[in-house]
C-alpha positions as CSV (number, residue, x, y, z in Angstrom):
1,X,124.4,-57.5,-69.9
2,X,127.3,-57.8,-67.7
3,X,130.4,-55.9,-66.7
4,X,132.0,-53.1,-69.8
5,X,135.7,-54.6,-70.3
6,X,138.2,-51.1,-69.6
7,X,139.0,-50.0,-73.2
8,X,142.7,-50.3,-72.7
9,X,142.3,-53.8,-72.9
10,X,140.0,-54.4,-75.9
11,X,139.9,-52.8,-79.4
12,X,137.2,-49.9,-79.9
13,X,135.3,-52.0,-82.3
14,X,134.6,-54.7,-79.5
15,X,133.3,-52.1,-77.3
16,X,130.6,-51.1,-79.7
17,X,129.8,-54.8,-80.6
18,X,129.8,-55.3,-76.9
19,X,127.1,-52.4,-76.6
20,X,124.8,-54.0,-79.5
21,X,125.4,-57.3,-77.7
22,X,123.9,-59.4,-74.5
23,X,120.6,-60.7,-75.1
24,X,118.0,-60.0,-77.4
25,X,117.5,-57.4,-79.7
26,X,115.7,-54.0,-78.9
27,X,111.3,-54.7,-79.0
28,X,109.8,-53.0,-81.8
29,X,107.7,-50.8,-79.9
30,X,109.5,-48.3,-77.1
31,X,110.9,-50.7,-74.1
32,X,112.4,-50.8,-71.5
33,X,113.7,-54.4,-71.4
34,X,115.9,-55.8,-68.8
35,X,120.1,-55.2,-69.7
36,X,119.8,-51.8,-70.8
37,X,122.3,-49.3,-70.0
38,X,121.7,-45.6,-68.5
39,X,122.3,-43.0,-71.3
40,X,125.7,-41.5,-69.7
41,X,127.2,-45.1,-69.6
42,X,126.5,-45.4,-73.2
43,X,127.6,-42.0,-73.9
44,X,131.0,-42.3,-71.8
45,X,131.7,-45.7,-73.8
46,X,131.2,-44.8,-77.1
47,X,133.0,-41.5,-76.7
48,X,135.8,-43.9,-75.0
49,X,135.4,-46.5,-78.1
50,X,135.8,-43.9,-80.9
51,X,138.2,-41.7,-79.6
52,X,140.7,-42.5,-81.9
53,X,138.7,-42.3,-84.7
54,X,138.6,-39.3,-87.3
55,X,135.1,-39.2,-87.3
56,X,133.2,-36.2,-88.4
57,X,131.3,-35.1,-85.7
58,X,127.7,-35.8,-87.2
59,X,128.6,-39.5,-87.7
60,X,130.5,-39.7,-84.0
61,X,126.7,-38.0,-82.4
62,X,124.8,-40.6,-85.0
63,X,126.9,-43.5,-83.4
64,X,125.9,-42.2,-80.0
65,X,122.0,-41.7,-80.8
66,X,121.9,-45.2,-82.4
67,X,123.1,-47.0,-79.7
68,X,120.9,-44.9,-77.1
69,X,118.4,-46.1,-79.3
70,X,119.2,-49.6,-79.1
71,X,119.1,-49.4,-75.1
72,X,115.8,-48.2,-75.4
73,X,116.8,-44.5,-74.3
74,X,114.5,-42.8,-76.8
75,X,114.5,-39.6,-75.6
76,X,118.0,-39.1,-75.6
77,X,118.3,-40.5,-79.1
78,X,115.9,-38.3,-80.3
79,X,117.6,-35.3,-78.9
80,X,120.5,-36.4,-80.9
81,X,119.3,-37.4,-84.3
82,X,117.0,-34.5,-84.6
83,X,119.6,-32.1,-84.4
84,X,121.5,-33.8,-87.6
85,X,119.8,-32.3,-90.5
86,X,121.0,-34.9,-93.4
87,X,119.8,-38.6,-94.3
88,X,122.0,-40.2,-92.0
89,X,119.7,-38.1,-89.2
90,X,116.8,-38.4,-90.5
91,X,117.4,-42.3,-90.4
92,X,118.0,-42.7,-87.1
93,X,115.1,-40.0,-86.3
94,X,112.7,-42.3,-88.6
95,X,113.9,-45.8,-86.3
96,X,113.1,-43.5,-83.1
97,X,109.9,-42.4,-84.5
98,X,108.9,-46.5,-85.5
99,X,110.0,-47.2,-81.8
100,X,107.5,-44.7,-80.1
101,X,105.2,-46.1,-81.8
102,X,104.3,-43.1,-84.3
103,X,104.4,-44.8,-87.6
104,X,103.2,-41.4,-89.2
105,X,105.7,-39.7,-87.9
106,X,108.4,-42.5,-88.8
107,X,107.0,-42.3,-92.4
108,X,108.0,-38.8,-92.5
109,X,111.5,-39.1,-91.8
110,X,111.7,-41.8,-94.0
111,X,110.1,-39.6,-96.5
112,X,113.2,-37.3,-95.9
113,X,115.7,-40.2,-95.8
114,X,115.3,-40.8,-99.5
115,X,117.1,-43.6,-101.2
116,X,119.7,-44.3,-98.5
117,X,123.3,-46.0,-99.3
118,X,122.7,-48.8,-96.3
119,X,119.5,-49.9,-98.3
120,X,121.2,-52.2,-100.6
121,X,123.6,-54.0,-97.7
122,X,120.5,-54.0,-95.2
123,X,118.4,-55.9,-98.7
124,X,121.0,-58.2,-98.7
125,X,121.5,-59.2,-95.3
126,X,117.7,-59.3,-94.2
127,X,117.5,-61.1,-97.8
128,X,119.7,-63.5,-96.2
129,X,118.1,-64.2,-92.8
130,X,114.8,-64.8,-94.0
131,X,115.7,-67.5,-96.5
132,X,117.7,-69.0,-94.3
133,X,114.5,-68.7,-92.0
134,X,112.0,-69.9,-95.2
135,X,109.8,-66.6,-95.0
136,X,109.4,-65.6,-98.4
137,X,106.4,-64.1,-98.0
138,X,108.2,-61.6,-95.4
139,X,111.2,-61.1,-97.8
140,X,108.7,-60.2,-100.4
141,X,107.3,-57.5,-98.2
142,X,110.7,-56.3,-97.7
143,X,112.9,-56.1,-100.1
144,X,110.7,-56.6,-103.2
145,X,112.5,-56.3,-106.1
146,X,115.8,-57.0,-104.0
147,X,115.6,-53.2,-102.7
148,X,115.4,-52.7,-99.0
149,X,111.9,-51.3,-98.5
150,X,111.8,-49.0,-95.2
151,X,107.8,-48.5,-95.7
152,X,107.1,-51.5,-95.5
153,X,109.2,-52.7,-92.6
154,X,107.4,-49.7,-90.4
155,X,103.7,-51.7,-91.5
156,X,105.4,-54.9,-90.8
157,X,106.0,-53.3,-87.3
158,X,102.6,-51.7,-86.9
159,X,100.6,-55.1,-87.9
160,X,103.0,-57.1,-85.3
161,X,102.2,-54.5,-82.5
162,X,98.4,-54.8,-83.7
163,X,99.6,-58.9,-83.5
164,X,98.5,-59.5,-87.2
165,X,101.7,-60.2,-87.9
166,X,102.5,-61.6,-83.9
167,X,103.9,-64.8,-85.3
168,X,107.0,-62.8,-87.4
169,X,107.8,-60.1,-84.2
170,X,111.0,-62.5,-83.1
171,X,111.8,-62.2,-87.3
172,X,111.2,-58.7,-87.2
173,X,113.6,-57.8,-84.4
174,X,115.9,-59.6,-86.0
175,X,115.7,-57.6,-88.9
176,X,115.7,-54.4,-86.7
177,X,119.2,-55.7,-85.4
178,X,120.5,-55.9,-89.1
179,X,119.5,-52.1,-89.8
180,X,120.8,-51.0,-86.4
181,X,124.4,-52.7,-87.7
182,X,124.3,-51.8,-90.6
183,X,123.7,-48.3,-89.9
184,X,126.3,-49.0,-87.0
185,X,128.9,-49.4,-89.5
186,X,128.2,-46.2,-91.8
187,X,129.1,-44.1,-89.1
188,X,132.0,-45.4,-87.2
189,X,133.2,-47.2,-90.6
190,X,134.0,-50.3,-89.7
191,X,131.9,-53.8,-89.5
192,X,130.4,-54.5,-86.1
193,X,130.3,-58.4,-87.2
194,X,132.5,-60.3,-86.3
């Protein structure tokens, strides 16, 4: 993944971009993949990248869980996003739960996430990507109706790790990416796109 830049000499938003950079997107299923960081790396820089940020402490702990979570340190995450009793929590603790695999369990939390107010900009970025891509069929799956469906992106995941669906895993990390950034954003409240 390469070397993390001193904060001093970058803006905080580039460190976390820089974090959810390098290579490819987390797998579906639990990891490891190569580039990862150790969990107190990732903790020290995003406490260093949103220092001067008035973040309440539930989003500045969700910040930290996600990106665990994208380094494939789903224990720590899980620590984390358990311990945040609200939608936002129970997000992240669904993703976790997808990435174990324990699609039950992921169900749950999504169960307890509700209608969540990074469905719509997650529908209309993955909306994007795949018809850029030509998958209709996959968009149909979802976002039918145009509304991010969370459901069915945890059986998307579950057919691709039972490789019905091995030919759209690349797609689907892709869209795992977008809901990791869009998520991302909600709590540190600003775009991690450039």
């Amino acid at each position: 993944m390469g070397m993390i830049i001193p904060m001093s000499n970058r803006e905080p938003n580039e460190a976390l971009k820089e974090l959810l950079a390098g290579g490819e997107p987390p797998e579906l299923g639990p990891g490891p993949r190569k580039g990862v960081l150790p969990p107190q790396e990732i903790e020290s820089t995003v406490k260093s990248a949103l220092a001067d940020r008035k973040l309440a402490p539930a989003s500045f702990e969700l910040a930290c869980s996600l990106v665990l979570l994208w380094h494939d340190n789903l224990d720590a995450s899980h620590t984390i996003s358990q311990s945040v009793e609200n939608a936002d929590g129970s997000f992240v603790h669904a993703i976790m739960h997808r990435r174990e695999p324990d699609y039950w369990n992921s169900k749950y939390w999504w169960r307890r996430v509700g209608k969540h107010p990074c469905f719509p900009e997650i529908a209309r970025r993955v909306t994007t990507l795949l018809e850029s891509r030509g998958e209709r069929e996959l968009l149909a799956k979802l976002v039918p109706g145009g509304e991010w469906d969370a459901f069915a992106f945890v059986n998307a995941c579950e057919e691709a790790a039972r490789d019905a669906l091995a030919g759209w895993r690349e797609l689907l990390r892709e869209v795992q990416r977008i809901e990791f950034e869009v998520l991302l954003e909600r709590f540190i409240g600003v775009p991690t796109r450039a």
